[in-house]
N, C-alpha and C positions, 0 to 999 in steps of 0.2 A: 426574955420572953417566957410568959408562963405556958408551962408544956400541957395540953388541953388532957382531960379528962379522958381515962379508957371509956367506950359504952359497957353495958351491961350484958352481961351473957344472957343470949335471946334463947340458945339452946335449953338452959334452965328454967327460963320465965313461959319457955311453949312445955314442958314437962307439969309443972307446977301450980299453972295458969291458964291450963285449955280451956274451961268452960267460961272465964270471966273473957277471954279474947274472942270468941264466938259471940258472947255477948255486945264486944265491943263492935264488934263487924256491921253488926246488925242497925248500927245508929248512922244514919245520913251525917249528921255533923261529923262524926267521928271520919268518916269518910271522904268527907270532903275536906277535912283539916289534913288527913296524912294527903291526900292529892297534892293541897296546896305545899307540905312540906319536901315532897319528893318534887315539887316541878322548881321548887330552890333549892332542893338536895342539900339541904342542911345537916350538917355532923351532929353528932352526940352533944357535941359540947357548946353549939350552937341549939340546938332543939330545945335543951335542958331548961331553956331562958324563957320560951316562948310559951304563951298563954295556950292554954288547954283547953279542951268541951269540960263542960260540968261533971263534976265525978269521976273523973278518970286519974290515973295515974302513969306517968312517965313514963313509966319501966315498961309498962304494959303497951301503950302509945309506940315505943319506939321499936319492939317488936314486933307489930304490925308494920312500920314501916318499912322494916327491914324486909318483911315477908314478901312486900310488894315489890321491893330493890330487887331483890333476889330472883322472883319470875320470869325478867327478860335479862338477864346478865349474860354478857358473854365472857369466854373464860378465857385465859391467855398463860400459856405454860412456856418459859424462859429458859428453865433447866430441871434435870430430878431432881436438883439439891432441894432441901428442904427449908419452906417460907419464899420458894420463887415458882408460887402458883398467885399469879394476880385474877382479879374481874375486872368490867366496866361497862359502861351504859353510855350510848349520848341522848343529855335529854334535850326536850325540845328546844330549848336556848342555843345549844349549843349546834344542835343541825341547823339550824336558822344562823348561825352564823358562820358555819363550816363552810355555807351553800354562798355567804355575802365574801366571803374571804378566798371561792373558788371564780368570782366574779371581778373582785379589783385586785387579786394578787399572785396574779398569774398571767400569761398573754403575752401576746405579741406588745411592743414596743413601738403604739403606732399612734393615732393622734387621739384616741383615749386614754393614754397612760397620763395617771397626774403625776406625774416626772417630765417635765421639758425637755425632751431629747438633746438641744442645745446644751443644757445645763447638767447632765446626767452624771460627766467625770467628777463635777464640783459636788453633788451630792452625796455622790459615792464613796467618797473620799469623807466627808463630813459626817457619812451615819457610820464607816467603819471607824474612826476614831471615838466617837461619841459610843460605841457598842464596847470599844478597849478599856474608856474609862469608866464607865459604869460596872461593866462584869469584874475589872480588877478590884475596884472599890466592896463591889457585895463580899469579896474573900479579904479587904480589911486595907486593901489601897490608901495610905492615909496621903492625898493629895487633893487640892481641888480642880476643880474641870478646867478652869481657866490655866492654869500652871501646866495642868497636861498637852490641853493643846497647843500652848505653847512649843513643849517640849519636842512633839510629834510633828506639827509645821517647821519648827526650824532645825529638824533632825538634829538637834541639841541631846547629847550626849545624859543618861540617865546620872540624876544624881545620890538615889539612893535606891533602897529596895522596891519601895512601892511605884518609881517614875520607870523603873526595870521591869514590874509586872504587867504595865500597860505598854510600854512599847514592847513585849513580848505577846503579847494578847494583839494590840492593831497588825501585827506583822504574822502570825497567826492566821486571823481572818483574814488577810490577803492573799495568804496563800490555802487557805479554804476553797477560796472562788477558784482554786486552780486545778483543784480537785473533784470536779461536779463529773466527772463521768467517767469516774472510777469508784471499784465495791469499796466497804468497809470493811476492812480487815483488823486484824489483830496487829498489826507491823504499822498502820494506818493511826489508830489509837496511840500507842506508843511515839509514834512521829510526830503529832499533835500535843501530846502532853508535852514533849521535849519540848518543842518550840515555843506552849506556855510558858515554861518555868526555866528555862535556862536563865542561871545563873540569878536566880531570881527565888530559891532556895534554901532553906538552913542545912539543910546537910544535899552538896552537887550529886550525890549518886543517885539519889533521887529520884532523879531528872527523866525520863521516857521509860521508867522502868517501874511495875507492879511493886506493891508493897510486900516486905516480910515480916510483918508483925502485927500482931492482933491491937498493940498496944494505938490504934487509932480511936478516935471516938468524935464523932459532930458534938460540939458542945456548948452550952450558954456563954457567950466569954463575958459576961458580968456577974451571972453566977456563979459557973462552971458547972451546970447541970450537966450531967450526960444529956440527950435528948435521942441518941442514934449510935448503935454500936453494928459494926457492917461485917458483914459472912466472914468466915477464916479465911485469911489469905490461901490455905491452901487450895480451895474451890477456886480462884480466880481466874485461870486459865481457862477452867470449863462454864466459866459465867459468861467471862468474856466471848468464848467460843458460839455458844446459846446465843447473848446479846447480838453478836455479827452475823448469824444465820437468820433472826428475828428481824434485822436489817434490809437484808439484802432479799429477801422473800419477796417476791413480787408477782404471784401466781392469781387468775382471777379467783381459785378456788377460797384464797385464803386473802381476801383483798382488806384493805382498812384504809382510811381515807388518808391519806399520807402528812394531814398538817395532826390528826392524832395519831400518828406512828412515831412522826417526832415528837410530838411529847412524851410521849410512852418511851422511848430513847432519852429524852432529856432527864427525866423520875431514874429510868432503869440506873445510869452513869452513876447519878449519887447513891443511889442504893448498894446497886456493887460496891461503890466506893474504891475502886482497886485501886489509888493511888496514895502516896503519904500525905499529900497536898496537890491542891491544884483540879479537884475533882471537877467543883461548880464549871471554871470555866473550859472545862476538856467538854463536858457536858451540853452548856448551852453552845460550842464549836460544831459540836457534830448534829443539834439542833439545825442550827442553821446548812450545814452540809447537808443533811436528807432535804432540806425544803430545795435546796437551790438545786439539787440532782432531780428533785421532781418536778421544775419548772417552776417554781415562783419566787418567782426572780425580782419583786416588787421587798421581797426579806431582804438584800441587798441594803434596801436602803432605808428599813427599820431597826433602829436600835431597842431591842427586848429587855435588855438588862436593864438601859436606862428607863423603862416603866417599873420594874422589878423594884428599882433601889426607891422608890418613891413612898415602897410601901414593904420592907425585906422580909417583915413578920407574916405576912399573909402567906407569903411564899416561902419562908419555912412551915407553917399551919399546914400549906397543901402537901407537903410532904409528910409531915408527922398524922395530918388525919387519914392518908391512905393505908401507914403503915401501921396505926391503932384502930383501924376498921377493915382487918381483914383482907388486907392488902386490895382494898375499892380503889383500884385508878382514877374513878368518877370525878372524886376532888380535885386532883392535881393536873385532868383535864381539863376540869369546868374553870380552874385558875386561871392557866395559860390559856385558852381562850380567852379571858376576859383582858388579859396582858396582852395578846393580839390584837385586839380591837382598842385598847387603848391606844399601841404604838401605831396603829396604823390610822388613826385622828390625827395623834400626834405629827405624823409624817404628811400628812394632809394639810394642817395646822402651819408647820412647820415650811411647807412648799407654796404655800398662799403669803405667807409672810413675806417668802422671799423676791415671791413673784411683786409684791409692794413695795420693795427693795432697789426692785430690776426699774422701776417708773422712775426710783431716783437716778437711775445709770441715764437717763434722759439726755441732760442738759452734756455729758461725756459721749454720746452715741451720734453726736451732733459733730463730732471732732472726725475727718476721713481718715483712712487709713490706717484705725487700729481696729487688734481685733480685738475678741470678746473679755480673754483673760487682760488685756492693758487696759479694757477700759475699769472692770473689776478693782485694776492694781489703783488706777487714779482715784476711782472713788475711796478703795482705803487712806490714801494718802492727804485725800481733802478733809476725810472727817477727822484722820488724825494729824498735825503738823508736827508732831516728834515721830513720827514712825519711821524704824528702821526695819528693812527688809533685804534679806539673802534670796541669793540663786537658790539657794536648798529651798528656802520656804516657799519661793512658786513652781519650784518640782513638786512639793510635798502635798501643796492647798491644790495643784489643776491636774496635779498626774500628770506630769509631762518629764520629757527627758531633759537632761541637764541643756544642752545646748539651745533646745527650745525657750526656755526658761530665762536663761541668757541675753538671748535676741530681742527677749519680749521688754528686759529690763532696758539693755543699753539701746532701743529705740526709745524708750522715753527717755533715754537721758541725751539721747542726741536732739530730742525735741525742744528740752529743755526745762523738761518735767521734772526730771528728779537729775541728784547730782552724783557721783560715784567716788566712794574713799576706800582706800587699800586697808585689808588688816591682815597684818600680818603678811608670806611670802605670797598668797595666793587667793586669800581671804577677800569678796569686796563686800560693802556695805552700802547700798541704798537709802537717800535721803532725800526729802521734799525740798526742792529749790526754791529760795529762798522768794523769787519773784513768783512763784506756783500759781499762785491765782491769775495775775497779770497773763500770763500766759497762755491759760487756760482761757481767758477772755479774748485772744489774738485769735487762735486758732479757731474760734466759734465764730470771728467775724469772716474766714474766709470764704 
């Protein structure tokens, strides 16, 4: 990815150029061109592209913009070390969807949730895996989605580094959700990173423990550009320190909307950068931590990463343009908003489909005496006739306990639905009986 362009020192261009900038002021176009560029809050290196008033010059142009940035900026100081004095703005896009996103993504659990109550374990279960593989993959996962879910429905044991990152990552966010109503602490952070990276590592020490060396660097890995060199390790105790006070602030004096608090968390993590590896996804972890401590509870069942990985450069960009302007949060705000509103279509999108899904459960809802998850398992087994299926994997796909899971199999097998073979001393294995459809035909005529 090419690393975008520093802007131009406005400090020098208002020294140098006062009478021609006064000048500029003073023209309606000019005026209503920076409007239009500040209500897109375009960067330096996006500006640079864009067609101009007549006569004017860039440099000049984008000094004024800044002028205008800068009159309602609010300021946000992390720690005294030096280059962790951030700003930011929400602009109108973004409070307009701050206000859509304090509407469907938060609340009671009641018959406006577009979550089916019925259906809620099966979804939940499906956007945390789906959030394990995407967040492992943006730090270089080389697996596909399908292979992982695999891996993770039939608690199938990891077979190399990268099927290690994501069942560290889903197991992770599981135990996230168990944490909503406890502070963020420093012992907290470290606990989280562990449970990423375990054993999942180039060097195990690693592992839940702050970096000692400077020798880190965010980097192109197809060019090997530097792109991001992160504070001295020796500061990180007291970043981190700032970062968990910044967290945990919940006064109305010092109030901020809590879905930009986490972001402002998710930016701060890679910035600290305090670990050797494994920052992105300790990051987007405590991301989704602050949201669910704040009540929205609809994050649950959005996967972020998976909108992120669709598009990785933009979402490096928003980092790189905060940190070559000045440390402006704005960008990397106005980002992840836009990645909220994507996943949350997407989860919309995704919950309509299924609901179109549930019409085909039809002609099996017709059968008495099963329940929700058996009928689930038949329709699996009708559209596939090789499909084999474990106790683990309908623990893993409905969130249920082993013995539950169990009963749900060998009542279809006592039905006659499916057939059951040993592997192994303990092992069984679920298969489609042979007559399956015949069957299925009987029991509908009862």
């Amino acid at each position: 990815m090419r690393i975008p362009e520093p802007p131009p020192d406005i400090k020098n261009i208002f020294e140098k150029e006062k009478e021609e900038l006064f000048n500029y002021l003073r023209r309606e176009d000019i005026q209503n061109f920076i409007k239009r560029i500040n209500n897109q809050y375009l960067s330096w290196d996006e500006f640079k592209y864009r067609k101009s008033p007549r006569g004017t010059k860039n440099e000049l142009l984008w000094a004024l913009v800044k002028l205008i940035r800068n009159s309602d900026m609010k300021n946000l100081k992390i720690s005294k070390i030096k280059s962790f004095n951030f700003k930011y703005k929400l602009i109108n896009k973004v409070q307009q969807k701050l206000h859509e996103f304090d509407l469907n993504l938060g609340g009671s659990l009641g018959t406006n949730s577009i979550v089916p109550e019925e259906e809620r374990e099966k979804f939940l279960i499906s956007s945390i895996m789906e959030e394990a593989i995407a967040s492992s993959q943006l730090e270089g996962a080389a697996t596909t989605r399908k292979v992982a879910k695999e891996m993770l429905k039939t608690s199938r044991k990891p077979k190399n580094k990268s099927e290690k990152m994501i069942l560290n990552n889903y197991l992770t966010i599981k135990k996230i959700l168990e944490l909503k109503d406890k502070k963020l602490t420093k012992d907290t952070i470290l606990e989280i990173h562990k449970s990423m990276t375990r054993d999942a590592l180039d060097n195990k020490e690693d592992e839940g423990k702050f970096r000692v060396t400077n020798d880190i660097h965010v980097i192109d890995n197809i060019t090997g550009k530097i792109f991001y060199s992160p504070p001295d390790f020796k500061h990180i105790p007291q970043l981190i320190d700032g970062f968990c006070n910044f967290a945990n602030k919940n006064g109305a004096e010092e109030f901020m909307h809590p879905i930009v608090k986490a972001i402002i968390l998710h930016f701060l993590m890679g910035y600290i950068h305090p670990f050797a590896d494994g920052n992105g996804r300790t990051a987007r972890a405590i991301f989704y931590w602050y949201l669910l401590v704040h009540g929205y509870w609809l994050f649950e069942f959005m996967s972020i990463s998976r909108t992120i990985i669709k598009s990785p450069s933009q979402y490096a960009r928003a980092y790189l343009y905060t940190e070559g302007d000045e440390n402006d949060l704005t960008y990397f705000i106005n980002y992840q908003v836009r990645t909220i509103d994507l996943a949350l279509k997407d989860l919309g999108e995704y919950i309509a489909s299924q609901i179109k899904e549930k019409e085909k459960l039809y002609e099996f809802l017709r059968i008495e005496g099963l329940n929700i998850r058996q009928i689930h398992i038949l329709k699996k087994f009708s559209e596939n006739p090789k499909k084999v299926m474990t106790i683990k994997e309908v623990e893993n796909v409905f969130d249920v306990v082993y013995q539950t899971a169990r009963n749900d199999l060998l009542k279809l097998e006592d039905l006659g639905f499916l057939i059951k073979k040993k592997l192994g001393k303990q092992k069984f294995l679920f298969l489609r009986a042979e007559n399956f459809k015949d069957k299925i035909k009987k029991h509908l005529k009862k």
